[in-house]
C-alpha positions as CSV (number, residue, x, y, z in Angstrom):
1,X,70.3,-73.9,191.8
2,X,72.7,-74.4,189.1
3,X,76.0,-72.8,190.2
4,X,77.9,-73.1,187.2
5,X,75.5,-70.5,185.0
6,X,75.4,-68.6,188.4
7,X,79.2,-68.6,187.8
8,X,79.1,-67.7,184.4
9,X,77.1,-64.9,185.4
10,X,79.6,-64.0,188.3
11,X,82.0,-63.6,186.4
12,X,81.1,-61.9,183.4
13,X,79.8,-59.7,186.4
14,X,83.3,-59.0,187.7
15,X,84.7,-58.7,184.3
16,X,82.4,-55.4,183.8
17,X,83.6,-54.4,187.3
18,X,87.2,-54.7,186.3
19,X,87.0,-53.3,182.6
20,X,84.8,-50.4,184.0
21,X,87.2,-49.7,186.6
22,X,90.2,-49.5,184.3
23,X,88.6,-46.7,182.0
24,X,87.3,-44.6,185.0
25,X,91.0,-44.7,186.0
26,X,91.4,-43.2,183.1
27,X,93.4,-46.8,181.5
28,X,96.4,-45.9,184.2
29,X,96.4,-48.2,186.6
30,X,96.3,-52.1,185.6
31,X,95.4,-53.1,189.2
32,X,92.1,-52.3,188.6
33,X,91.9,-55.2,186.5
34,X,92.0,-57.6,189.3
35,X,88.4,-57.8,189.2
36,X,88.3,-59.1,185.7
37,X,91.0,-61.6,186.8
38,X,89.1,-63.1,189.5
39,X,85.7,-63.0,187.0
40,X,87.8,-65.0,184.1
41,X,89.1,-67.8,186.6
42,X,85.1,-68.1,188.3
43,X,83.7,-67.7,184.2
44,X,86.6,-70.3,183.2
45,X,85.4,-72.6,185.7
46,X,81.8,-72.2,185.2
47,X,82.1,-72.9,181.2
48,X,84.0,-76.1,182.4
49,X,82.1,-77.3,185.0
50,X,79.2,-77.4,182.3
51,X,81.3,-79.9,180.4
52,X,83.3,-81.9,183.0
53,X,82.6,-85.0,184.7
54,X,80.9,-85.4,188.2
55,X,83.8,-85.6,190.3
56,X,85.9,-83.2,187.5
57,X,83.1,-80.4,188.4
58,X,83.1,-80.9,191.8
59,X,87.2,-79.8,192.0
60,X,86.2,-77.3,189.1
61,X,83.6,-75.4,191.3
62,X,85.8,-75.7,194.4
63,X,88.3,-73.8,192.7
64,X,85.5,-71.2,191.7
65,X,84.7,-70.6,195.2
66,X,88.2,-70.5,196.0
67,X,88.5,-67.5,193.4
68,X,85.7,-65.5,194.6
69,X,86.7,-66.2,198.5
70,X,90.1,-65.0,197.5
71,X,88.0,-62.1,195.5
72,X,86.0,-61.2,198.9
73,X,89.1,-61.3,201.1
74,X,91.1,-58.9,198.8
75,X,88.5,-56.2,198.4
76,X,87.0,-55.7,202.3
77,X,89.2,-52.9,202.3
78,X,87.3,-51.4,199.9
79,X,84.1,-52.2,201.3
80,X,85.3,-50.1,204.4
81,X,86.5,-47.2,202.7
82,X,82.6,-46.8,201.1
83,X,81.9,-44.2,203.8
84,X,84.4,-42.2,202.5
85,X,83.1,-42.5,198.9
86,X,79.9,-41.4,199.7
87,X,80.7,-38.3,201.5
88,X,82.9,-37.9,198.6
89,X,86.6,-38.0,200.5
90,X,87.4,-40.8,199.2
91,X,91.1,-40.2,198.1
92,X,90.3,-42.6,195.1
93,X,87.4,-43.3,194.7
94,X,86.9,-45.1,191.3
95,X,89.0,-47.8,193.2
96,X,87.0,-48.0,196.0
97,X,83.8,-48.4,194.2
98,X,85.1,-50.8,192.2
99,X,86.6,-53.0,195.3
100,X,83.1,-52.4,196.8
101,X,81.2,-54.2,194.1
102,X,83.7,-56.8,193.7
103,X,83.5,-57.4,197.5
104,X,79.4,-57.2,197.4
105,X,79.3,-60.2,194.3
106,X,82.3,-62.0,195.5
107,X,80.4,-62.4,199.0
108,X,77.2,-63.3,197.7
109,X,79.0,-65.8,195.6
110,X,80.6,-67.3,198.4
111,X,77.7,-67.3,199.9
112,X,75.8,-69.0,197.0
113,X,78.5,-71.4,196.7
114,X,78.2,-73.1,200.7
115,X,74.5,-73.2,200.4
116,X,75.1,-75.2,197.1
117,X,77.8,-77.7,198.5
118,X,75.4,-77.9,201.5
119,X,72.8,-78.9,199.7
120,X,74.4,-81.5,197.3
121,X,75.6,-82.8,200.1
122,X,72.2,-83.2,201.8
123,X,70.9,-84.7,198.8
124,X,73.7,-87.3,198.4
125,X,73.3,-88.5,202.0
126,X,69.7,-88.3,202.6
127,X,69.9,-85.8,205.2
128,X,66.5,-83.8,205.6
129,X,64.3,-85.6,203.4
């Protein structure tokens, strides 16, 4: 699994989030750019970790993870407000979709991330072969 196209990915993922939240705002509220924030610091680090050394990438994708943990953390409110979006009380609810999705990928991310550290890790110490 090669995390740093999976972060590329991520994060040209959470730049659409972030952009697409912004115009169904209607372009008033720059807070719904955080998404796109988080998605440029995991794309950053994905386009860098193609180029950088072993033990460069390995602080590069740490960081990464660090972004999209940060990412998940932030937007669980969201994620708990979906209810409310769906029933269609949602006091805002381009917001709360928008934090949804950004919770969703960040997650899996995350998620993506440990099971790659786990497994380089494995590989470098032999454990489970």
């Amino acid at each position: 699994m090669n995390m740093r196209i999976i972060s590329i990915a991520v994060g040209i993922i959470l730049d659409f989030v972030g952009f697409g939240g912004f115009v169904m705002t209607g372009m008033q509220y720059p807070t719904a750019l955080i998404p796109s924030a988080i998605g440029m610091v995991v794309l950053l680090c994905g386009i860098l970790g193609l180029k950088a050394s072993e033990h460069a990438r390995k602080h590069i994708m740490h960081v990464a993870v660090l972004a999209g943990l940060l990412g998940f953390g932030g937007t669980v409110p969201g994620l708990l407000q979906l209810p409310s979006y769906c029933n269609g009380t949602a006091e805002h609810p381009a917001a709360v979709l928008s934090k949804s999705i950004t919770c969703i990928v960040c997650a899996v991310y995350v998620g993506l991330c440990v099971k790659s550290f786990i497994d380089v890790r494995r590989a470098r110490t032999g454990y489970g072969n």
